[in-house]
Residue frames as a rotation matrix with the C-alpha (Angstrom) as fourth column:
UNK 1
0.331 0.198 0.922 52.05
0.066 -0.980 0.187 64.43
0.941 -0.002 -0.338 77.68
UNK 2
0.952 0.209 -0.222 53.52
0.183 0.191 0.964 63.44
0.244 -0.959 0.144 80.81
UNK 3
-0.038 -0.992 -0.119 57.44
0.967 -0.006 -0.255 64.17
0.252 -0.125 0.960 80.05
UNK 4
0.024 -0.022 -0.999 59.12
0.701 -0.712 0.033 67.06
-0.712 -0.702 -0.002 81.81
UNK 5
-0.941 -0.021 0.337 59.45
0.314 -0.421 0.851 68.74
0.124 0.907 0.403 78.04
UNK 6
-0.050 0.995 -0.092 55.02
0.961 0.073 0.266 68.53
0.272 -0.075 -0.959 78.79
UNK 7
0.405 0.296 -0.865 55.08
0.911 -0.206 0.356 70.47
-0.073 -0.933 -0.354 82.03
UNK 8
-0.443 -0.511 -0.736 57.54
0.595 -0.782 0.185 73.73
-0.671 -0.356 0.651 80.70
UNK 9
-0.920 0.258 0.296 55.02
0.138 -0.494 0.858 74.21
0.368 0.830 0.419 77.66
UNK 10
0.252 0.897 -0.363 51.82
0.775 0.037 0.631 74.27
0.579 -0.440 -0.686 80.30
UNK 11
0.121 0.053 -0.991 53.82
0.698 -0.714 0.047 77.21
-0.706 -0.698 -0.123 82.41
UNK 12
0.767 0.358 0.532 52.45
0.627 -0.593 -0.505 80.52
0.135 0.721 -0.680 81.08
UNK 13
0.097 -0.775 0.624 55.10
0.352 -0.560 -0.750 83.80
0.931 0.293 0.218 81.09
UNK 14
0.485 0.303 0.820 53.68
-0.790 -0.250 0.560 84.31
0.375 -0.919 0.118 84.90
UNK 15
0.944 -0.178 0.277 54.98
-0.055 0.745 0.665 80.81
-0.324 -0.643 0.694 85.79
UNK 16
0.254 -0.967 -0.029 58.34
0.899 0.247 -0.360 80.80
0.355 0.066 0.932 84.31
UNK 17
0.216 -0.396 0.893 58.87
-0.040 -0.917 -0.397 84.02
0.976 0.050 -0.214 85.92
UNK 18
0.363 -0.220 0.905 58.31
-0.931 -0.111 0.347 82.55
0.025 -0.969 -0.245 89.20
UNK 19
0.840 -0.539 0.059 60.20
0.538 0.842 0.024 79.48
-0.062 0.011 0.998 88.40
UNK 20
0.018 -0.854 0.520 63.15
0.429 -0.463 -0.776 82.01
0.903 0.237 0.358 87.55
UNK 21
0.302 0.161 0.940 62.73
-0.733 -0.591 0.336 83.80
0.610 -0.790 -0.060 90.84
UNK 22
0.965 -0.217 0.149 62.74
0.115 0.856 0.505 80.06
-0.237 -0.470 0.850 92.72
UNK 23
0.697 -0.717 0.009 66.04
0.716 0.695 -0.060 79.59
0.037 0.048 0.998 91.19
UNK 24
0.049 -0.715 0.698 67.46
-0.071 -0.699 -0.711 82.98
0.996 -0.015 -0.085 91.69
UNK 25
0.523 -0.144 0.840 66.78
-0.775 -0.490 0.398 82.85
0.355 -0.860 -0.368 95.26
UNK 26
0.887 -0.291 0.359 68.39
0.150 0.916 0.372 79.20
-0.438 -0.276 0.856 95.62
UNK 27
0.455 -0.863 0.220 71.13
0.669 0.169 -0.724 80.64
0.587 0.476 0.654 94.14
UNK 28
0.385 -0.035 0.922 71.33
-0.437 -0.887 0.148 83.37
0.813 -0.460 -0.357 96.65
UNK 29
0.700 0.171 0.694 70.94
-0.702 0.347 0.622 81.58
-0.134 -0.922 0.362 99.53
UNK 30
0.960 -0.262 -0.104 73.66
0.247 0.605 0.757 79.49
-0.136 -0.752 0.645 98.29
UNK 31
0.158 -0.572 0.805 76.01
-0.254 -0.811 -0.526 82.52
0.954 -0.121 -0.274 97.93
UNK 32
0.257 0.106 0.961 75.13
-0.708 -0.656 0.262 83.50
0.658 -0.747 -0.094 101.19
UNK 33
0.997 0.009 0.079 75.77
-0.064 0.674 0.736 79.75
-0.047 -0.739 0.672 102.74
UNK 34
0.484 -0.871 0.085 79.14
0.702 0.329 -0.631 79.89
0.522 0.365 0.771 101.16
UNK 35
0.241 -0.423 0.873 79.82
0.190 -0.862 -0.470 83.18
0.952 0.279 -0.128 101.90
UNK 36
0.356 0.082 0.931 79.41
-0.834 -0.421 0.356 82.80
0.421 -0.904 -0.081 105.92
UNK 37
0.666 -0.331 -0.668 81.25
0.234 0.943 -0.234 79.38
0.708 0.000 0.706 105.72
UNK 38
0.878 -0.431 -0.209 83.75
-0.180 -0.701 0.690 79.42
-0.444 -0.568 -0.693 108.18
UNK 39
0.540 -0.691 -0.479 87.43
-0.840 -0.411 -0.354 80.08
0.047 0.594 -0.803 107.61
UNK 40
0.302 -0.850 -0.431 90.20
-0.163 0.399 -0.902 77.98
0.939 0.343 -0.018 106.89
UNK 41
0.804 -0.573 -0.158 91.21
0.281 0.133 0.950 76.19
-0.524 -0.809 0.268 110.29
UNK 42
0.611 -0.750 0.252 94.76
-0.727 -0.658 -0.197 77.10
0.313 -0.063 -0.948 110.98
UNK 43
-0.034 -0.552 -0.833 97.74
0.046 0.832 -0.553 74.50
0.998 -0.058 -0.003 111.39
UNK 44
-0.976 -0.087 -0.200 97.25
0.167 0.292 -0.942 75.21
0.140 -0.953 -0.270 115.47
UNK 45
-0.166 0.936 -0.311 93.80
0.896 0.274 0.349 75.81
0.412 -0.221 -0.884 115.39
UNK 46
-0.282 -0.052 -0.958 94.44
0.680 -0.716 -0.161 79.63
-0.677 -0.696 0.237 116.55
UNK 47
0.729 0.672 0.129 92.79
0.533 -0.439 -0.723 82.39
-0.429 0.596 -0.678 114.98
UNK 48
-0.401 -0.911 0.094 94.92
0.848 -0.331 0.414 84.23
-0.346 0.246 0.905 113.01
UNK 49
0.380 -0.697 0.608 95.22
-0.156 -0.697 -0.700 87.39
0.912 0.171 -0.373 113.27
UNK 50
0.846 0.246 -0.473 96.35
0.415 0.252 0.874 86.76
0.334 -0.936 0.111 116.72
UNK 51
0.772 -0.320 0.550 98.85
-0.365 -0.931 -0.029 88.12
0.521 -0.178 -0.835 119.70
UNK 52
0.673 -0.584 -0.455 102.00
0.731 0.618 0.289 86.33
0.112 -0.527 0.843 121.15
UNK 53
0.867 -0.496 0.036 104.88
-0.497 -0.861 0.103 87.55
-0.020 -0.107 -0.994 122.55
UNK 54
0.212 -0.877 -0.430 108.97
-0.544 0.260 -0.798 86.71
0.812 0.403 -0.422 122.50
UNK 55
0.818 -0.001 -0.575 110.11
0.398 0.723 0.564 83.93
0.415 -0.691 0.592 124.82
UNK 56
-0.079 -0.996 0.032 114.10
0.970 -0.070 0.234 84.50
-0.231 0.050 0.972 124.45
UNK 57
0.416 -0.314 -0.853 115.88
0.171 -0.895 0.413 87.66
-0.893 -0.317 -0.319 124.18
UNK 58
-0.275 -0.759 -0.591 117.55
-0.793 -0.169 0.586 86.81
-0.544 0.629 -0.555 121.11
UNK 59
0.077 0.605 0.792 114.97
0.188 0.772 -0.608 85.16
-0.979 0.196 -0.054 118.41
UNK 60
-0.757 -0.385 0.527 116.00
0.460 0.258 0.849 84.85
-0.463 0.886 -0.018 114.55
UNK 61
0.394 0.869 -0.301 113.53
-0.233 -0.222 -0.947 86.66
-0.889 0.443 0.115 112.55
UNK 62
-0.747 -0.558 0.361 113.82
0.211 0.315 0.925 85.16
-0.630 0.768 -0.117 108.48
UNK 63
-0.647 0.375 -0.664 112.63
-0.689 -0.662 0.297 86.14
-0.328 0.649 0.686 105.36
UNK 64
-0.259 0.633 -0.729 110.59
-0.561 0.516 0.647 82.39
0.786 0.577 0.221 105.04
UNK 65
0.806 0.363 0.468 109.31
-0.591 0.434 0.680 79.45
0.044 -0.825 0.564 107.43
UNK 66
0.927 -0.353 -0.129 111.87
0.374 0.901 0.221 77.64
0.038 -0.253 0.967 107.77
UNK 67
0.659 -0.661 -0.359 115.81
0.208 -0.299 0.931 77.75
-0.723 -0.688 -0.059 108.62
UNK 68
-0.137 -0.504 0.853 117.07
0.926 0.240 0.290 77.59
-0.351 0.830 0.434 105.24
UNK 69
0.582 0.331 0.742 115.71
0.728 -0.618 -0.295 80.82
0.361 0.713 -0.602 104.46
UNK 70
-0.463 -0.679 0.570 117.80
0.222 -0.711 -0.667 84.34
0.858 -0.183 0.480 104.95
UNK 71
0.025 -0.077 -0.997 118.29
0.964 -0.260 0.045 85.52
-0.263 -0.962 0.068 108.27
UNK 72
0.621 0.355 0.699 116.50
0.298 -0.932 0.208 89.21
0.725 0.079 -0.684 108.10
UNK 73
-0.029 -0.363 0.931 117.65
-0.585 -0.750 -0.310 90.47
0.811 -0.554 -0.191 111.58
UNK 74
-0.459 0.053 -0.887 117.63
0.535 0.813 -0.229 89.27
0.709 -0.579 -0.402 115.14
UNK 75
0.487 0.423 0.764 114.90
-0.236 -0.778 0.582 90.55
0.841 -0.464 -0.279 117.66
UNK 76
-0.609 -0.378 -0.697 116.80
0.625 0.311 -0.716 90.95
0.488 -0.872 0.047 121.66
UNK 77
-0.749 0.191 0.635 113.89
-0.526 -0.754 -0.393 92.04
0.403 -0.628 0.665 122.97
UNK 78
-0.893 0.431 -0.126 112.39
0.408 0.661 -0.630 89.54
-0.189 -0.614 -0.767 125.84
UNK 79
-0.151 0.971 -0.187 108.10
0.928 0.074 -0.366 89.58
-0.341 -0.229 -0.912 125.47
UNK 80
-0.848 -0.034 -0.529 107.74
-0.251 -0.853 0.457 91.59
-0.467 0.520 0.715 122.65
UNK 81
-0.053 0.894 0.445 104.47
-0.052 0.442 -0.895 91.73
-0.997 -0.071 0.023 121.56
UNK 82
-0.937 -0.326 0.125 103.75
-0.126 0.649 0.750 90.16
-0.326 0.687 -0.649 118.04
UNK 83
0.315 0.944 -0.095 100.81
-0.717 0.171 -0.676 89.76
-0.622 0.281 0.731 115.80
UNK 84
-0.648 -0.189 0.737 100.52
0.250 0.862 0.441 86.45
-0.719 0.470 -0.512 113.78
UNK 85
-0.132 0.531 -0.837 99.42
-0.975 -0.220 0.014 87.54
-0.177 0.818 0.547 110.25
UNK 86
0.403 0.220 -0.888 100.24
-0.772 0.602 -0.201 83.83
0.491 0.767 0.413 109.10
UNK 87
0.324 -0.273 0.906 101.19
-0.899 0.211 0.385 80.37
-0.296 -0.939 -0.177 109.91
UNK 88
-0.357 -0.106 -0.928 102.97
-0.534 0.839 0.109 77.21
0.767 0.534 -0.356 108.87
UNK 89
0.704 0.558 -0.440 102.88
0.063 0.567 0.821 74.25
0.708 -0.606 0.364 111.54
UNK 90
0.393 -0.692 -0.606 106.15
0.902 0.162 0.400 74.98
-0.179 -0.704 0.688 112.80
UNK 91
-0.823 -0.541 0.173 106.70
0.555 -0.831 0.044 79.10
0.120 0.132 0.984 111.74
UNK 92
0.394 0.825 -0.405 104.69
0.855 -0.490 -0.167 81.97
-0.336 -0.281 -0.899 112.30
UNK 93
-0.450 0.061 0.891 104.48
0.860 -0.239 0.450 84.99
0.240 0.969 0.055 110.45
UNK 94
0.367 0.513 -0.776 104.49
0.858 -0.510 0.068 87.74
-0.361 -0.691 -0.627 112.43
UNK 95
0.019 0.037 0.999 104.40
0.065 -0.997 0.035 91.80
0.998 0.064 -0.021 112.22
UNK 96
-0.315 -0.454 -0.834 106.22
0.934 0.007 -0.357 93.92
0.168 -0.891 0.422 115.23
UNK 97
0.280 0.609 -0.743 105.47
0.722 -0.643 -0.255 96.99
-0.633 -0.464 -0.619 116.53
UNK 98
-0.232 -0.188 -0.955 107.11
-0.243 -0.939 0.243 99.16
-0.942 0.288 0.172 113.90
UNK 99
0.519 0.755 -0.400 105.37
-0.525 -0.087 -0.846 97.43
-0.674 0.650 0.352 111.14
UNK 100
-0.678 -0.707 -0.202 108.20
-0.731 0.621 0.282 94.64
-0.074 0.339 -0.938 109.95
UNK 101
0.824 0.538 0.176 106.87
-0.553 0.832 0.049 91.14
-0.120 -0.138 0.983 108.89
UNK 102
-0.377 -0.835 -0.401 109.29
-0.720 0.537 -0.440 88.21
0.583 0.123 -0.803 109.45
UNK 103
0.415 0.320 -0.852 109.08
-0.227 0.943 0.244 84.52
0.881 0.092 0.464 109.63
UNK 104
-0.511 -0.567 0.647 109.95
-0.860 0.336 -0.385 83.14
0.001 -0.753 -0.659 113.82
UNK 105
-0.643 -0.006 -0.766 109.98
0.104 0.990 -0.095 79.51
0.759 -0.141 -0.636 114.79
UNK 106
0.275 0.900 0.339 107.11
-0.162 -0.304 0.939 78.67
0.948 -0.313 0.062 116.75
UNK 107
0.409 -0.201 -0.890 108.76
0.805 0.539 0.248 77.38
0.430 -0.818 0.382 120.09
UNK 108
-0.629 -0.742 -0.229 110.23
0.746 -0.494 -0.447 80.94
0.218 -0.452 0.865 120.65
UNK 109
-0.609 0.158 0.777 106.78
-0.034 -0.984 0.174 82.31
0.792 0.080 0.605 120.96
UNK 110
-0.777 0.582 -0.241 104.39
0.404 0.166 -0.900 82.73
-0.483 -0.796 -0.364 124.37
UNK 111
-0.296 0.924 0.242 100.78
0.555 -0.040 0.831 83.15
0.777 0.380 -0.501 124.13
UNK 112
-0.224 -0.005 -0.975 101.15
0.859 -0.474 -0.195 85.71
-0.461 -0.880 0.111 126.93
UNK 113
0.709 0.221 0.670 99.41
0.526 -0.798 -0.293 89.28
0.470 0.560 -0.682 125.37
UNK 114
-0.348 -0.378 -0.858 102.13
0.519 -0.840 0.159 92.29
-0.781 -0.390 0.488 126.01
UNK 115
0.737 0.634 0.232 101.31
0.675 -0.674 -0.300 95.28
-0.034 0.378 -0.925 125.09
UNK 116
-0.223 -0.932 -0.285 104.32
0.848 -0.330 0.416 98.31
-0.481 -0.149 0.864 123.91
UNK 117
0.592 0.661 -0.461 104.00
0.458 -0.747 -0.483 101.76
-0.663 0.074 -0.745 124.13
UNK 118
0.146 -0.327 0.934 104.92
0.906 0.423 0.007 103.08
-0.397 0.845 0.358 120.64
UNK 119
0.902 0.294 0.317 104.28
0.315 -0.949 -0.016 106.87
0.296 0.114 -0.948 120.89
UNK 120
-0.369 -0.881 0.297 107.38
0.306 -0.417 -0.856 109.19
0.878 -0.225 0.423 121.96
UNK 121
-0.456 -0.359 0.814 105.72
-0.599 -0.553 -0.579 110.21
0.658 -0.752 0.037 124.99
UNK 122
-0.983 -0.155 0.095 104.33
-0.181 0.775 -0.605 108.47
0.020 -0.612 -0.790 128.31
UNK 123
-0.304 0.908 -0.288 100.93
-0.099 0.271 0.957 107.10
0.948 0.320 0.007 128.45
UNK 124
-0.665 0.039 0.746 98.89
-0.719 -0.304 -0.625 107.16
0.202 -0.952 0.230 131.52
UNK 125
-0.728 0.314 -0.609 97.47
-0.005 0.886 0.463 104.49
0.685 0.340 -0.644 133.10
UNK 126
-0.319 0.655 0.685 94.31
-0.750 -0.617 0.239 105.58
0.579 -0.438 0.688 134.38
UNK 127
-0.752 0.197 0.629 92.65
-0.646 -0.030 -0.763 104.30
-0.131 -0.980 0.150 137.83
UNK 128
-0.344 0.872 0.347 89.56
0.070 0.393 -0.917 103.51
-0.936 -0.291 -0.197 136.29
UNK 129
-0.833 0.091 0.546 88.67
0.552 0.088 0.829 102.65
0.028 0.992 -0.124 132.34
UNK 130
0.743 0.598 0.299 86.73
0.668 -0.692 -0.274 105.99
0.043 0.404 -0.914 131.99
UNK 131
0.149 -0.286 0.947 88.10
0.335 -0.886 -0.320 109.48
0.930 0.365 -0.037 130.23
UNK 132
0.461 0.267 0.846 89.02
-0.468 -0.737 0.488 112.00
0.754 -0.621 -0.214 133.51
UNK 133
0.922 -0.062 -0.383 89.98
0.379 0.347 0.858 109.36
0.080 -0.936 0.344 136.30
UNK 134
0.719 -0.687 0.104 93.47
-0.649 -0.612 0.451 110.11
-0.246 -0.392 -0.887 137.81
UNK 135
0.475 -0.365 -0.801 96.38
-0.118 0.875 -0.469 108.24
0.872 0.317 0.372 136.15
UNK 136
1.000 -0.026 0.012 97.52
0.015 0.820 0.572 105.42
-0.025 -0.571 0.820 138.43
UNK 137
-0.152 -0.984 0.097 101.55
0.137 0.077 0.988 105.23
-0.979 0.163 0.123 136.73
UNK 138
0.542 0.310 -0.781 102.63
-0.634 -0.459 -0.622 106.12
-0.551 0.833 -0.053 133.46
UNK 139
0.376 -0.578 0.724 104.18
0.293 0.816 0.499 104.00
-0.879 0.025 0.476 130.64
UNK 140
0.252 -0.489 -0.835 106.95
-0.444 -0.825 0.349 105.75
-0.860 0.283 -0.425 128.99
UNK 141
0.755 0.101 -0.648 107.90
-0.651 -0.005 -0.759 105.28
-0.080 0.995 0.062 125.49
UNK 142
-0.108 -0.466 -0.878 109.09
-0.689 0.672 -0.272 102.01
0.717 0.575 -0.394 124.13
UNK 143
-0.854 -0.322 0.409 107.87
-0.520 0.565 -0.641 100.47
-0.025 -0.760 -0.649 127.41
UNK 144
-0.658 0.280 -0.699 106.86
-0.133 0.871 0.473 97.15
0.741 0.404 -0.536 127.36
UNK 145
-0.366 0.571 0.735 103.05
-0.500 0.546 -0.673 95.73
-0.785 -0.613 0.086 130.13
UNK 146
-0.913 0.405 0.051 101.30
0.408 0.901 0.147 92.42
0.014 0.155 -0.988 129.97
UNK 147
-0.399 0.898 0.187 97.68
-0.798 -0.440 0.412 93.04
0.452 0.015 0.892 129.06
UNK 148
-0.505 0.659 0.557 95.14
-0.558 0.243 -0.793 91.68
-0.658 -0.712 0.245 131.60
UNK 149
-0.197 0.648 0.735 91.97
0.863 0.470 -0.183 92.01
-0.464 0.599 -0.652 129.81
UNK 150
-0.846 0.526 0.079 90.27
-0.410 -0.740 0.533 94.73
0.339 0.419 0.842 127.09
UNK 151
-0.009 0.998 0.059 86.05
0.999 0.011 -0.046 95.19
-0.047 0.059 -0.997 128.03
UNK 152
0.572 0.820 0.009 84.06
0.786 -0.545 -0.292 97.77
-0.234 0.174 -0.956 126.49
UNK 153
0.857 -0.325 0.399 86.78
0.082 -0.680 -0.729 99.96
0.509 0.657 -0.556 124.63
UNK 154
0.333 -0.660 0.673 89.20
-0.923 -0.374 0.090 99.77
0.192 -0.651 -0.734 127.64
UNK 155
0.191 -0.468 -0.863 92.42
0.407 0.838 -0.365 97.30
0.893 -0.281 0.350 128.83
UNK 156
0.566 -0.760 0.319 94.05
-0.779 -0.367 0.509 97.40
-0.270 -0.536 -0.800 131.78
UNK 157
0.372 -0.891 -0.262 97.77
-0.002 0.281 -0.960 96.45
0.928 0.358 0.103 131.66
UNK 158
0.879 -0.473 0.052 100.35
-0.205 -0.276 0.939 96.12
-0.430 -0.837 -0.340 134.30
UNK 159
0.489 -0.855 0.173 103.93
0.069 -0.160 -0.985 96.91
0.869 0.494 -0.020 134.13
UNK 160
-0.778 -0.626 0.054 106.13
-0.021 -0.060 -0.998 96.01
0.628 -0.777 0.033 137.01
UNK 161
-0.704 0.465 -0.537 104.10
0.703 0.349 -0.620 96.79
-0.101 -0.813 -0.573 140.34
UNK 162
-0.715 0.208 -0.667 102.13
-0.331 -0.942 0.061 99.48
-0.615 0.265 0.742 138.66
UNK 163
-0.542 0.479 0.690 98.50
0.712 0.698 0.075 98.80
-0.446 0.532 -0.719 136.78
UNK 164
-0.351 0.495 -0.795 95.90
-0.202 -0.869 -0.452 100.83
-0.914 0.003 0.405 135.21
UNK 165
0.329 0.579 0.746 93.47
0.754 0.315 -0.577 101.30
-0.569 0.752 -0.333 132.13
UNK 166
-0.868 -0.043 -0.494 94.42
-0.326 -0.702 0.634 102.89
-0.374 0.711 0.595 128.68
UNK 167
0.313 0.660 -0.683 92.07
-0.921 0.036 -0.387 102.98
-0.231 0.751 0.619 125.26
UNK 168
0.354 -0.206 0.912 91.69
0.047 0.978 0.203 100.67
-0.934 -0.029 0.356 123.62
UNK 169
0.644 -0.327 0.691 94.43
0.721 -0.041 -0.692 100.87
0.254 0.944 0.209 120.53
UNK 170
0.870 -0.490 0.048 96.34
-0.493 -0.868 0.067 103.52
0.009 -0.081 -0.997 122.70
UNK 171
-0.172 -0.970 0.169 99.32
-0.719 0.241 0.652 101.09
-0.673 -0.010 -0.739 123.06
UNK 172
-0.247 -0.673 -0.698 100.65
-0.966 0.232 0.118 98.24
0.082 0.703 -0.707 120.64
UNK 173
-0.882 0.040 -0.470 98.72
0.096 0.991 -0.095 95.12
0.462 -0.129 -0.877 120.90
UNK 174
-0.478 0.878 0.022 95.05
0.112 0.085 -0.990 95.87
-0.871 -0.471 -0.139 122.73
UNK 175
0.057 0.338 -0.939 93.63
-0.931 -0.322 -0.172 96.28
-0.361 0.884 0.296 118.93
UNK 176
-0.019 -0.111 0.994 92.67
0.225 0.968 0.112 93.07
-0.974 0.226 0.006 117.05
UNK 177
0.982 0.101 -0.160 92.53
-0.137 -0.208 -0.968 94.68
-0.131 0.973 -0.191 113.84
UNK 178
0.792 -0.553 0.261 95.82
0.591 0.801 -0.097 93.74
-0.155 0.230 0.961 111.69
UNK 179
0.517 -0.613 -0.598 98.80
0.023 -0.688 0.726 95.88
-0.856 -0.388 -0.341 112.39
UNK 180
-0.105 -0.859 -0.501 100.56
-0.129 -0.488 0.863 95.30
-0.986 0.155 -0.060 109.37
UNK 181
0.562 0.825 0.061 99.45
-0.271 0.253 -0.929 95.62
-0.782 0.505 0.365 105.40
């Protein structure tokens, strides 16, 4: 009377109910351990989504990682800002500001944040990172600042000798959410 075969004909409909319970929540709990695993390291160990900008004036964008694949287009536009969607060890898998994805060699990107105003008209770069302040300089459409830092909903940027705070998401790159789907 001692085999485990004993011990499931001694638990009444009250005890296998909380034996079923036991083993639903151990199955929960190891949902939930999976489920907050973390992610997939990356081949550099950067988070991906993530921001970089163009080294070179004149960087290959291709339609895979590697040189063998078609040549898509060619960006000539020094410290454009870039989101990495994806990554080999040696390509990167970026989305530009008008919502292209194409494959660039990593060695042609910086890990400098710019930031490019995308709207048709100028953006002001306010004084102080609140609604109302007076704008400092403006940054006119298709023009390219380095982003400082973003706290509490607000960056400031500078462009040339000129600084100031926008929203955050008012220009191209201060947004960590993924720019292109």
């Amino acid at each position: 009377m001692g085999g485990q075969g004993d011990a499931q004909k001694r638990l009444g409909p009250k005890g296998l109910l909380l034996k079923s319970a036991a083993l639903g929540l151990l199955a929960a709990v190891g949902v939930l351990t999976t489920a907050a695993a973390p992610e997939r390291q990356t081949p550099s160990g950067m988070p991906v989504p993530r921001y970089v900008s163009l080294k070179f004036d004149k960087v290959n964008a291709r339609a895979g990682p590697g040189d063998d694949h078609k040549l898509l287009f060619v960006y000539r536009v020094r410290g454009l800002p870039l989101q990495v969607v994806a990554e080999t060890s040696e390509w990167r898998r970026v989305c530009d500001p008008e919502g292209t994805l194409a494959w660039v060699h990593k060695r042609v990107t910086d890990g400098r944040r710019m930031t490019m105003n995308t709207t048709s008209q100028a953006v002001p770069l306010l004084k102080r990172p609140k609604d109302g302040f007076k704008a400092a300089a403006y940054l006119n459409s298709r023009a390219l600042a380095g982003l400082d830092h973003c706290d509490k909903g607000w960056c400031k940027v500078k462009a040339d000798h000129a600084s100031g705070w926008v929203r955050e998401g008012a220009l191209w790159g201060t947004t960590d959410t993924p720019q292109c789907h």
